[in-house]
C-alpha positions as CSV (number, residue, x, y, z in Angstrom):
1,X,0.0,0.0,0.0
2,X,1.0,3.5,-0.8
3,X,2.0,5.5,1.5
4,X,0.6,9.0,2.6
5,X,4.4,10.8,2.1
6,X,4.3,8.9,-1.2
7,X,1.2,10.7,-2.7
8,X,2.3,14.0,-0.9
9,X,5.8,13.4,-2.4
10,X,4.0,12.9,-6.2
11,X,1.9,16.2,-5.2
12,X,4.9,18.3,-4.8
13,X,7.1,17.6,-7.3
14,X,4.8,16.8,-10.7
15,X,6.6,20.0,-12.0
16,X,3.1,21.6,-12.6
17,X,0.8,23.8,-9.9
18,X,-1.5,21.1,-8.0
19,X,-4.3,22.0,-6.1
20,X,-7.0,20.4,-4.7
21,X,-10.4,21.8,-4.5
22,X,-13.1,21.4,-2.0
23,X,-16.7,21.9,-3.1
24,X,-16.9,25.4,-1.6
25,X,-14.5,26.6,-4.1
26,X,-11.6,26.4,-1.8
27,X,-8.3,25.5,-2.0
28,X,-8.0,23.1,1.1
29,X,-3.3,21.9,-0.1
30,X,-1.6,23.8,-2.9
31,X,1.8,22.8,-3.7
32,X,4.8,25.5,-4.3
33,X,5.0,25.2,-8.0
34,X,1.4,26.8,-8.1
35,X,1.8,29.3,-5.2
36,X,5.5,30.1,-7.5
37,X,3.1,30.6,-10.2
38,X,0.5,33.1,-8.9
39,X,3.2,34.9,-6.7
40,X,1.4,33.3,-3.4
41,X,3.5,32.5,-0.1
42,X,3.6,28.5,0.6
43,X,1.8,27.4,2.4
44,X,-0.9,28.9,1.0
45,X,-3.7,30.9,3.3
46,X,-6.7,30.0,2.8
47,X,-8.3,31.2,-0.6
48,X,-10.7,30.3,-3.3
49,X,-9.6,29.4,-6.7
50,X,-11.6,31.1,-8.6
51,X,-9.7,34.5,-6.7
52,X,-6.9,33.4,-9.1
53,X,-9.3,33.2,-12.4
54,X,-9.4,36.3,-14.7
55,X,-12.8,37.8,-14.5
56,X,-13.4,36.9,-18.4
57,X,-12.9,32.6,-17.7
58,X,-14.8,33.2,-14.2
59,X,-18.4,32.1,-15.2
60,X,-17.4,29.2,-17.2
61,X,-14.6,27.7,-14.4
62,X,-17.4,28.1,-11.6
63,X,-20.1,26.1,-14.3
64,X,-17.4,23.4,-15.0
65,X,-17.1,23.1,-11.1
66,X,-20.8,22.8,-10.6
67,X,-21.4,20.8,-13.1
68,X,-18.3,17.7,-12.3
69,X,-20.2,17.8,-8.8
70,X,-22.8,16.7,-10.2
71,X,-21.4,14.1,-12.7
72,X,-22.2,16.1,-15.9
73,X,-20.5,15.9,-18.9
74,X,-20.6,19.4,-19.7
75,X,-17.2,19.6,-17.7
76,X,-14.3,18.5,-19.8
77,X,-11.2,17.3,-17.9
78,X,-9.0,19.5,-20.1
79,X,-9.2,22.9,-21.2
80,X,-7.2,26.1,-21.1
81,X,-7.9,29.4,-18.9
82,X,-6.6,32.6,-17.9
83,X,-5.0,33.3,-14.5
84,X,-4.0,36.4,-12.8
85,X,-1.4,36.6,-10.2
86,X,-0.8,38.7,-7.1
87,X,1.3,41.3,-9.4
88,X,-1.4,41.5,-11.9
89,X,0.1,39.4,-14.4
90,X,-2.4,37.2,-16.3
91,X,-0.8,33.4,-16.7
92,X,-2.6,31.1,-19.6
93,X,-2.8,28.0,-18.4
94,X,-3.9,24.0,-19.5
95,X,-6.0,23.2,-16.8
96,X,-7.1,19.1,-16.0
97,X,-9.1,18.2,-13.6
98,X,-10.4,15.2,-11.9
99,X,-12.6,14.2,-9.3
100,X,-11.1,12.4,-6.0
101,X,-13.3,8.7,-6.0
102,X,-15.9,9.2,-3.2
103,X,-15.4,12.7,-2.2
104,X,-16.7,16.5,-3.4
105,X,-13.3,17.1,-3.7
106,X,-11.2,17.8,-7.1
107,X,-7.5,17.5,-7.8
108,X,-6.4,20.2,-10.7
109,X,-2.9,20.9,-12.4
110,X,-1.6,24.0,-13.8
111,X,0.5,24.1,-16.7
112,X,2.1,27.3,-17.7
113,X,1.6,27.6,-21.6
114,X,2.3,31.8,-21.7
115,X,5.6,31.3,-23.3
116,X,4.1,28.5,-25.9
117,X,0.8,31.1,-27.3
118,X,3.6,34.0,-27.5
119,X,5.1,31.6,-29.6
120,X,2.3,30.3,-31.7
121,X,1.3,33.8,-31.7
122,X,4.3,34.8,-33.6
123,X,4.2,31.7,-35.7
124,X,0.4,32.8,-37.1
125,X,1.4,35.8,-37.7
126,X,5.0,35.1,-39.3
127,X,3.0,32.4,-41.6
128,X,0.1,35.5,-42.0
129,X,2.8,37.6,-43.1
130,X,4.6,35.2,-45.7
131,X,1.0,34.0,-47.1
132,X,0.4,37.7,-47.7
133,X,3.8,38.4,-49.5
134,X,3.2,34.9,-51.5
135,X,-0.9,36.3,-52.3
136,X,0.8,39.9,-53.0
137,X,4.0,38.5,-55.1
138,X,3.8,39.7,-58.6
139,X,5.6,36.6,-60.0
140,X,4.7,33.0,-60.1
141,X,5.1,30.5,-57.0
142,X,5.0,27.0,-57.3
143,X,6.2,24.3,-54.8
144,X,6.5,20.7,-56.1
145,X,7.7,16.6,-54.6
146,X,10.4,13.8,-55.5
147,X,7.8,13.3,-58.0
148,X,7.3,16.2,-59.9
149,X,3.8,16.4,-58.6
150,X,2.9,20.3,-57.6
151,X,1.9,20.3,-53.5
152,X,1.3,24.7,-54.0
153,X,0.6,27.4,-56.3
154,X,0.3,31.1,-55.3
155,X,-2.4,33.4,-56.9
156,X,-0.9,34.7,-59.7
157,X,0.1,31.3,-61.4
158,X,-4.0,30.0,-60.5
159,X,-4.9,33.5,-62.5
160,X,-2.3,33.0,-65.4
161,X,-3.4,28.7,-65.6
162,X,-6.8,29.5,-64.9
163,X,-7.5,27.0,-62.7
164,X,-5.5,25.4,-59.5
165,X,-2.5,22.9,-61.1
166,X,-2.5,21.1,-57.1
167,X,-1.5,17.3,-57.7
168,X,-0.6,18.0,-61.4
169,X,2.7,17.4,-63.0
170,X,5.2,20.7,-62.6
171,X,6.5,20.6,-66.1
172,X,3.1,21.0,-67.6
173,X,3.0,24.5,-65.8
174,X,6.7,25.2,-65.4
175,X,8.3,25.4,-68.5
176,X,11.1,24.1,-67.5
177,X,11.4,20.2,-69.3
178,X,14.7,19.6,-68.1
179,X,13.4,19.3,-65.1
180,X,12.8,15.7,-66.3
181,X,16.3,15.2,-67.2
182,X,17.9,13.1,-64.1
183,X,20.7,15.1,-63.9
184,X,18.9,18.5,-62.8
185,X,16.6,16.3,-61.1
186,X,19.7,15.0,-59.2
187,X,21.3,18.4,-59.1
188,X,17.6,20.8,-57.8
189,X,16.9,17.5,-55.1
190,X,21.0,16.9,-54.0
191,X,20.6,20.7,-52.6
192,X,21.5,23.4,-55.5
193,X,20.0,26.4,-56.2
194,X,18.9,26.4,-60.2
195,X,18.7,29.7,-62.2
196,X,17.3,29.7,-65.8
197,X,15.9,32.3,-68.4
198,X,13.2,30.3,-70.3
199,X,11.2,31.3,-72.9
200,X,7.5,30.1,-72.8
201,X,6.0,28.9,-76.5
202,X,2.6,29.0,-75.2
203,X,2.2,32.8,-74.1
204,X,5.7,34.2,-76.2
205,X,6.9,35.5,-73.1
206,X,10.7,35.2,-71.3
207,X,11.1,34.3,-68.1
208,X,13.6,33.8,-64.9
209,X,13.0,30.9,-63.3
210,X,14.7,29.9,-59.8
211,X,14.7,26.5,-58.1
212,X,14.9,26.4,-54.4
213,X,15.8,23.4,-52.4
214,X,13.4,23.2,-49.7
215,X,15.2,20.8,-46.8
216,X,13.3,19.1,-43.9
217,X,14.2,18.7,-40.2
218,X,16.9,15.6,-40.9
219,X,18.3,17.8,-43.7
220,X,16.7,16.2,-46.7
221,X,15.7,17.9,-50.1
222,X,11.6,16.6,-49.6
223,X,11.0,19.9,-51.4
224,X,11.8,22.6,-54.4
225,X,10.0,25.6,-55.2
226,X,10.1,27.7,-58.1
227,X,10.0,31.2,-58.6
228,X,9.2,32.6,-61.8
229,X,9.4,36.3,-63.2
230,X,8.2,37.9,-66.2
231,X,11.2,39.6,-67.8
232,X,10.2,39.7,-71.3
233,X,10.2,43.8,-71.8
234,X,13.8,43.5,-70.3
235,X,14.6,40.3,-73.0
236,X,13.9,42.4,-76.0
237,X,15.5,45.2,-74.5
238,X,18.5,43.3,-74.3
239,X,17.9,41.8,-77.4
240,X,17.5,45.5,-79.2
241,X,21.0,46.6,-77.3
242,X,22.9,43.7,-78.7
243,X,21.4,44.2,-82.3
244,X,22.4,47.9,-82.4
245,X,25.7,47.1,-80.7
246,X,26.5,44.5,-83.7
247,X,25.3,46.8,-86.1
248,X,27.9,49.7,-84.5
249,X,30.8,47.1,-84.0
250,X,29.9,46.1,-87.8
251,X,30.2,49.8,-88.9
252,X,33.1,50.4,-86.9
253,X,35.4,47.0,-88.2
254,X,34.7,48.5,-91.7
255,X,35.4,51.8,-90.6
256,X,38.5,50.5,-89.4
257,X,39.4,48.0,-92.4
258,X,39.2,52.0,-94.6
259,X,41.2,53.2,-92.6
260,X,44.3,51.8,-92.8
261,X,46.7,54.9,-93.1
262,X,44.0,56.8,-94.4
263,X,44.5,60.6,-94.2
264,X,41.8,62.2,-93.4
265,X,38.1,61.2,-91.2
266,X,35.7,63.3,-92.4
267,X,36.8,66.8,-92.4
268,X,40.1,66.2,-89.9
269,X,43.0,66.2,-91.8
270,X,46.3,64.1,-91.3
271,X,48.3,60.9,-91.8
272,X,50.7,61.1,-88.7
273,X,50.8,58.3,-86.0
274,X,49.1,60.7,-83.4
275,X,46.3,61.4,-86.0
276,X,45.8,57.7,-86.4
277,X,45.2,57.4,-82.3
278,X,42.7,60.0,-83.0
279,X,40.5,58.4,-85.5
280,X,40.7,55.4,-83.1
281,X,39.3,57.0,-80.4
282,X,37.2,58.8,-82.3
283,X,35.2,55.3,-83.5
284,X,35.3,54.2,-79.7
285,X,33.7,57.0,-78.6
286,X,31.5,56.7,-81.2
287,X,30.4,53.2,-80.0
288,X,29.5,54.7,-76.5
289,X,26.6,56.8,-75.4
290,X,28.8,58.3,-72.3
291,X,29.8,61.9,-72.3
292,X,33.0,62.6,-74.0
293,X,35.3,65.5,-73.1
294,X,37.7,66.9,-76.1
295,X,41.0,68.2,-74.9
296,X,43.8,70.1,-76.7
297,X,45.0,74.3,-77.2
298,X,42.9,76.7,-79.3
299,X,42.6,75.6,-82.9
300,X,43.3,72.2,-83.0
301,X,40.1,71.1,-84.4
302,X,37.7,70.3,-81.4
303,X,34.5,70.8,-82.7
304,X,35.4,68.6,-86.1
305,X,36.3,65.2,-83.6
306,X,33.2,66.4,-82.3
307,X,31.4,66.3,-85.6
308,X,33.2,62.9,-86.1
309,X,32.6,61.8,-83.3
310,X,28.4,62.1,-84.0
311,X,29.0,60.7,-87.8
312,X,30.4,57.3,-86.9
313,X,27.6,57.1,-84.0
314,X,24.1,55.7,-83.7
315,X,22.9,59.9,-83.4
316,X,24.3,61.0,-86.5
317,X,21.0,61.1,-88.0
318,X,20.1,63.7,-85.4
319,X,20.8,67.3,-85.0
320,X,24.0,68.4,-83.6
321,X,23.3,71.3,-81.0
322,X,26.4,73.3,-81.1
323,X,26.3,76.2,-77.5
324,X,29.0,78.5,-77.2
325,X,29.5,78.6,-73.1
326,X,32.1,81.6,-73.8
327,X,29.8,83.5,-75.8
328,X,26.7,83.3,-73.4
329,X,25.8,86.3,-71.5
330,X,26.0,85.0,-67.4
331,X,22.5,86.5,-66.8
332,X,20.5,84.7,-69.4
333,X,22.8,81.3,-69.9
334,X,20.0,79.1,-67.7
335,X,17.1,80.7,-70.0
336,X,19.4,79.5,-73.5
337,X,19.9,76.1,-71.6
338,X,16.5,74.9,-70.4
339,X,14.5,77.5,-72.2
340,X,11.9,79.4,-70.2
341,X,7.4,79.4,-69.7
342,X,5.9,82.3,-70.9
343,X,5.6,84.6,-67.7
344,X,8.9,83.5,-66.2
345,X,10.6,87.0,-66.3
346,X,9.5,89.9,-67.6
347,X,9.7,90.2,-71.9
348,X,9.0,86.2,-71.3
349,X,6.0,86.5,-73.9
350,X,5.9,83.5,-74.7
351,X,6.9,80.0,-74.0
352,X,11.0,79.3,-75.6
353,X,12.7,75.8,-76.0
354,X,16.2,75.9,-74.8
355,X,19.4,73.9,-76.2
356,X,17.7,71.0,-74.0
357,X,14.9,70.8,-75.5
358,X,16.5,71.1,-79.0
359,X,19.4,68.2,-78.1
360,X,16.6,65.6,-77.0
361,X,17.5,62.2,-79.3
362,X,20.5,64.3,-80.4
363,X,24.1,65.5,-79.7
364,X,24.3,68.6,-77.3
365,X,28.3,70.0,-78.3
366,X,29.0,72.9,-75.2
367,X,32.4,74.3,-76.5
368,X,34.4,76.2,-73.9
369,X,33.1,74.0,-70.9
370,X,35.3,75.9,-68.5
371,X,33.8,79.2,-68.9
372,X,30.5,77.6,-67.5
373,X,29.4,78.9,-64.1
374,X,29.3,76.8,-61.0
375,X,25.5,77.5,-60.5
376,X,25.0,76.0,-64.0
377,X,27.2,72.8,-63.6
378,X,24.6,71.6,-60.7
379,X,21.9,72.0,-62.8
380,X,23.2,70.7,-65.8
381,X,24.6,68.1,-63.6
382,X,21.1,66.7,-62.6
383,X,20.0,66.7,-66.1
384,X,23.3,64.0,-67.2
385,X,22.2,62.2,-64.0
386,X,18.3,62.1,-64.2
387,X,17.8,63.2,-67.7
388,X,15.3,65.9,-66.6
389,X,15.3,69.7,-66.3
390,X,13.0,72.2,-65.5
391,X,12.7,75.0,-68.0
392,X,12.9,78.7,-65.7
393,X,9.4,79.7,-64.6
394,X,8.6,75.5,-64.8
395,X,6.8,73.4,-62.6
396,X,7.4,69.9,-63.8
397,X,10.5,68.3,-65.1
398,X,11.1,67.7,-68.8
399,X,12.8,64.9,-70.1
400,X,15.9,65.1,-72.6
401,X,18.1,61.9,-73.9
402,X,20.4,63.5,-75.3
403,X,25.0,62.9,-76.0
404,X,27.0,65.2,-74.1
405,X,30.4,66.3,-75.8
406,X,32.5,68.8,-74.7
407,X,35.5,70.6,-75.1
408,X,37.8,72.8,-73.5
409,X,41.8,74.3,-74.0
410,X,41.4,74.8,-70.3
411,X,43.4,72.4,-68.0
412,X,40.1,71.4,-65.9
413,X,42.1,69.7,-63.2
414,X,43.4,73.1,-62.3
415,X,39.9,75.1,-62.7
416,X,38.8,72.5,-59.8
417,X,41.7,72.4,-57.5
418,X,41.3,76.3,-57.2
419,X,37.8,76.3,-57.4
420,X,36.2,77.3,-60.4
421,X,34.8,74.0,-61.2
422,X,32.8,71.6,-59.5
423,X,34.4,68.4,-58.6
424,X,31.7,66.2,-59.3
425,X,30.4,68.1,-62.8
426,X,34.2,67.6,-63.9
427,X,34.4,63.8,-62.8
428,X,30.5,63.1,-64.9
429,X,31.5,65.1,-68.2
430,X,35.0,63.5,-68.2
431,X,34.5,59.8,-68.7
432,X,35.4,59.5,-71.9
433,X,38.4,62.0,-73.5
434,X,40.1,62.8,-76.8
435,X,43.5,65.0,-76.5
436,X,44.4,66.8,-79.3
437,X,47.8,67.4,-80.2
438,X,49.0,70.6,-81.5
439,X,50.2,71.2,-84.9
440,X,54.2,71.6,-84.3
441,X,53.8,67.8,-82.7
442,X,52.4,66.7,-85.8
443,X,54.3,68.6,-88.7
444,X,54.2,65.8,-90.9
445,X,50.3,66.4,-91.4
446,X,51.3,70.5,-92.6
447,X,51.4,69.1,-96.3
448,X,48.9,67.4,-96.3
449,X,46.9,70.6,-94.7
450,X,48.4,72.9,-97.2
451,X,47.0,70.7,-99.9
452,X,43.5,70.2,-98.1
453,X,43.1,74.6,-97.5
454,X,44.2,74.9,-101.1
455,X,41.6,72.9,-102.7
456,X,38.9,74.7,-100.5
457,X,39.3,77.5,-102.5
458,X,36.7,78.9,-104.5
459,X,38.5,80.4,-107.0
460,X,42.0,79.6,-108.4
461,X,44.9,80.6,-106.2
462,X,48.5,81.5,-106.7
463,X,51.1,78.8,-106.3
464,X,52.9,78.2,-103.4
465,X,56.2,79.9,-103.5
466,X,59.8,78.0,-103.7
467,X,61.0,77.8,-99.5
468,X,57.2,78.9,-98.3
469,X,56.4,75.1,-97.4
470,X,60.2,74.5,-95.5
471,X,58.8,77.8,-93.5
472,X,55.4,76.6,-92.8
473,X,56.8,73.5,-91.4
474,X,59.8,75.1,-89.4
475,X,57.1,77.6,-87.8
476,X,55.6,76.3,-84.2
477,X,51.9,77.3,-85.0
478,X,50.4,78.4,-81.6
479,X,47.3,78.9,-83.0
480,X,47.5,75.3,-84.4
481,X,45.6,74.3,-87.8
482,X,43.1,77.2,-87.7
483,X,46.7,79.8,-87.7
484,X,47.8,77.6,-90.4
485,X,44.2,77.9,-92.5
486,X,43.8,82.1,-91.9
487,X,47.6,82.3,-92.7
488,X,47.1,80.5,-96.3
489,X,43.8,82.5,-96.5
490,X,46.1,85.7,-96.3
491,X,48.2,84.4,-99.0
492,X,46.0,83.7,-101.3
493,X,44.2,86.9,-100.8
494,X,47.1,89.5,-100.5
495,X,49.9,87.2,-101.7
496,X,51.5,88.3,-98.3
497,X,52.5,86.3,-94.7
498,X,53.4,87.5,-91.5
499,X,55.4,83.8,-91.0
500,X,59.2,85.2,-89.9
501,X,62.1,84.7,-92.8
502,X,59.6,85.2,-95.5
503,X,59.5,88.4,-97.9
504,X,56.9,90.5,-97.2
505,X,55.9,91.5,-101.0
506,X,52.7,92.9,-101.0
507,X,50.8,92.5,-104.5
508,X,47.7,93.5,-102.9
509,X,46.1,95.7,-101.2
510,X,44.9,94.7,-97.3
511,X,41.3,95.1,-98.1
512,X,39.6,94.5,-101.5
513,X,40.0,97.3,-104.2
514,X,35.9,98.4,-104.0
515,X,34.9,101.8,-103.6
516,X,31.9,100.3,-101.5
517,X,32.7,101.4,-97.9
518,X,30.9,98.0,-96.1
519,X,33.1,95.8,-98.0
520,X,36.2,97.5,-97.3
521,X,35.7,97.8,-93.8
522,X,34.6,94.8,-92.9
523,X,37.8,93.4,-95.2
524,X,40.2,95.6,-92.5
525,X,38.0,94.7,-89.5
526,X,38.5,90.7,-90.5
527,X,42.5,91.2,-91.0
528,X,42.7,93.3,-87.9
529,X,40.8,91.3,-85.7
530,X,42.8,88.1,-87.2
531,X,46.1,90.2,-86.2
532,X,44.9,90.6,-82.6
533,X,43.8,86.8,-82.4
534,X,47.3,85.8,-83.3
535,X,49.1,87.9,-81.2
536,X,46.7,86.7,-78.3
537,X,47.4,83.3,-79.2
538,X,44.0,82.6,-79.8
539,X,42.7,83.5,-76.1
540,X,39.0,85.1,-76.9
541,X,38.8,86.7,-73.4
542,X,42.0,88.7,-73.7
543,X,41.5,89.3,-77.5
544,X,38.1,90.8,-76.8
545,X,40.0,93.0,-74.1
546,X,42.6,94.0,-76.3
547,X,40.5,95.1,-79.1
548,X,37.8,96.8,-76.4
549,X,34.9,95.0,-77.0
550,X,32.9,92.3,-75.3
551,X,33.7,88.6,-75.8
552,X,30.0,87.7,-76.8
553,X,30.5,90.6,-79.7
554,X,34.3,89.0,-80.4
555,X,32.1,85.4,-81.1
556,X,29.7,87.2,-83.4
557,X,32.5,88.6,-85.2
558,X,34.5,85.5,-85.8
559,X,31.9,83.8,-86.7
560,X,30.9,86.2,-89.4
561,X,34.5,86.3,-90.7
562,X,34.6,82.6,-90.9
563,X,37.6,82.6,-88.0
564,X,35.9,80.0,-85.6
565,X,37.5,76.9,-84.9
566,X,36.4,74.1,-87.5
């Protein structure tokens, strides 16, 4: 026979809250692990249970008491309940409960099951979470056995099947058939991840498809699902890409079979090695769509690589916007750039496109980049970046795809070190560069010039003279190929050159022999102003200061004359 300190032994240590129960609802022996678990001294004073019951769970724990009295089924001998402790604290519990044989008294055990609903709570909503992201997914889901048989589809793929593929085979809705090869099936169930881009024959579309393994508890594939996402707009945008990139590296290989030692590229003149590393570069930067910074002194030819550089492209059907930075007034430059909306500023009429708006699909050619302000560079900055601008008096951005080329006979490096250029405008516009060398590096080409200037003109010219050619090449040429051009020019107009060792016969007159005043001025003005430009070297700025007028005037000038760079 048991004994007494037996039972009381069990009562004490079953590692859950015991109490027994008397009829009148109280608690006649509690053991410590309940009175540790609603914060009650042990021994316990004298209580009822239902003091420990949240008010909630109350009603139904005093009709499951009632009712056990009386032998009714009504009162399971297991359920769950809500207990509040001393401090307040509610404790869920699993409650059973049985009757002591010929008595009105019950025995009950507590089990603490807090910790196990915070759990299960989580679970619910980590697996509420993860249905919603699987529902919400915009690709297809599919989860599939050993067998190939589908155990789960998400939403999307029921929509795009039109009906539920559950229990069917995964390659009829997958189209993945190698799937039925052994070796994937070895390689997607042995553990590894599988990445494909299929196409689908039934809808024409292109898709990437990833196989997961999905491993149970002893670490065996059970499992795989599959992932699938439409990328067909980013297929034939590939596909476009590599059809015009053929097509340019197709262009360029014959460009390059002409060239051999050719001796010219479109209207840039010369034969020399350093010439030949310029048509080079010239058809790589032609291959790219990145901005392209042209380097080299006054004269050497910028805005023809430029010119090249658009021919040999894929924009050399489009326009080629040529701005002037040098020549722009600093008070209106943001107006030429990104135009203006009718009301911006006053004499703003009417709404004006700006050289933005004009370069959109085209090439946008900013000569003189260093004379561009700062507060210009950030906003031309975001427009390379974003490829948007707002036009001055503008609300919403306007787009603008357009190449950016520029050129400079500024050392930029410099202009930023002490400030006058922003580092990161200098570091975007500069990914791509062309130097130009000067003329007295590359005197073998000064032949070939002569020859190329000589033929440009209109009507026929007097021959060169014996020992002229032995000068031109022996002079240095600061002003490079455009000093070269206007110093044939004033041969073959006046029969006369400044060059040093050479007679200075003069057969004509400086200006044309008209008695119509507008002609002979503006034949004195264009000698006089090309007298200035060569003893400024070719710098605008202090030509235009030397001769007293503004810079923007000096431009209009040139231009007129036929004395810009080309």
């Amino acid at each position: 026979m048991i004994s007494q300190d037996t039972y009381k032994s069990v009562f004490e240590n079953t590692g859950t809250g015991m109490v027994i129960i008397e009829e009148d609802k109280s608690i006649s022996l509690a053991n410590l692990t309940f009175c540790r678990l609603v914060g009650c001294p042990h021994p316990m004073h004298p209580c009822h249970w239902t003091d420990f019951v949240a008010p909630e769970d109350r009603d139904r724990m005093l009709r499951y008491h009632y009712a056990r009295r009386k032998n009714d089924q009504e009162a399971p001998q297991s359920y769950t309940c809500r207990l509040v402790g001393t401090d307040g604290k509610r404790i869920h519990v699993r409650v059973r409960v049985a009757m002591i044989p010929g008595s009105t008294r019950s025995v009950a055990s507590f089990s603490d099951i807090t910790a196990f609903l915070e759990v299960e709570a989580k679970l619910r909503k980590q697996e509420a979470q993860m249905k919603a992201m699987v529902d919400h997914f915009s690709g297809y889901l599919c989860v599939f056995n050993r067998n190939l048989i589908v155990e789960f589809i998400n939403q999307p793929l029921m929509r795009r099947l039109r009906c539920d593929a559950t229990g069917m085979d995964v390659t009829r809705i997958i189209p993945l058939p190698e799937l039925r090869t052994e070796t994937m099936r070895r390689e997607v169930f042995g553990g590894k991840t599988l990445k494909r881009r299929v196409h689908d024959p039934d809808d024409d579309r292109w898709y990437d498809t990833v196989a997961t393994p999905i491993f149970d508890a002893s670490g065996i594939v059970q499992l795989v699902q599959v992932m699938m996402t439409d990328v067909t707009e980013q297929q034939r945008e590939a596909e476009k890409l590599r059809t015009k990139a053929s097509l340019l590296r197709s262009e360029n290989r014959k460009l390059r079979s002409d060239m051999g030692e050719r001796y010219r590229f479109g209207h840039i003149v010369g034969k020399s090695a350093a010439m030949q590393k310029i048509y080079e570069q010239i058809l790589q930067a032609a291959s790219s769509g990145e901005p392209l910074l042209i380097t080299g002194e006054s004269g050497t030819g910028k805005e023809l690589v430029a010119q090249a550089v658009q021919g040999a492209g894929r924009r050399k059907s489009r326009p080629f916007v040529t701005v002037n930075c040098g020549a722009i007034a600093p008070g209106i430059l943001e107006s030429e750039f990104f135009g203006y909306k009718k009301g911006a500023f006053s004499g703003a009429h009417q709404d004006r496109r700006g050289y933005m708006a004009m370069a959109h699909g085209a090439t946008l050619f900013l000569d003189e980049i260093g004379e561009l302000g700062k507060n210009l560079q950030v906003k031309l900055l975001r427009a390379l970046e974003l490829g948007e601008y707002f036009p001055l008096g503008g609300t919403s951005a306007h787009r603008s795809d357009f190449r950016l080329i520029c050129a400079t006979n500024k050392d930029l490096a410099k202009e930023v070190a002490e400030g006058r250029m922003r580092e990161d405008f200098y570091y975007r516009i500069n990914i791509l560069t062309i130097h130009l060398p000067p003329l007295r590096e590359r005197r073998e080409d000064i032949p070939l010039l002569v020859d190329h200037f000589t033929r440009m003109q209109e009507k026929k010219t007097i021959p060169i003279p014996p020992g002229m050619m032995e000068r031109l090449l022996q002079h240095d040429w600061p002003g490079n190929v455009r000093e070269l051009q206007n110093t044939l020019q004033r041969f073959f107009t006046l029969n006369h050159t400044d060059l040093p060792g050479m007679s200075q016969q003069k057969t004509a007159p400086p200006f044309p022999e008209s008695n119509i005043l507008g002609e002979a001025v503006a034949a004195f003005e264009r000698q006089h102003i090309l007298k200035v430009l060569e003893e400024n070297h070719w710098h605008k700025i202090k030509t235009a200061e030397a001769l007293g007028i503004h810079r923007k005037t000096l431009f209009l000038k040139m231009r007129a004359y036929g004395l810009l760079e080309g």
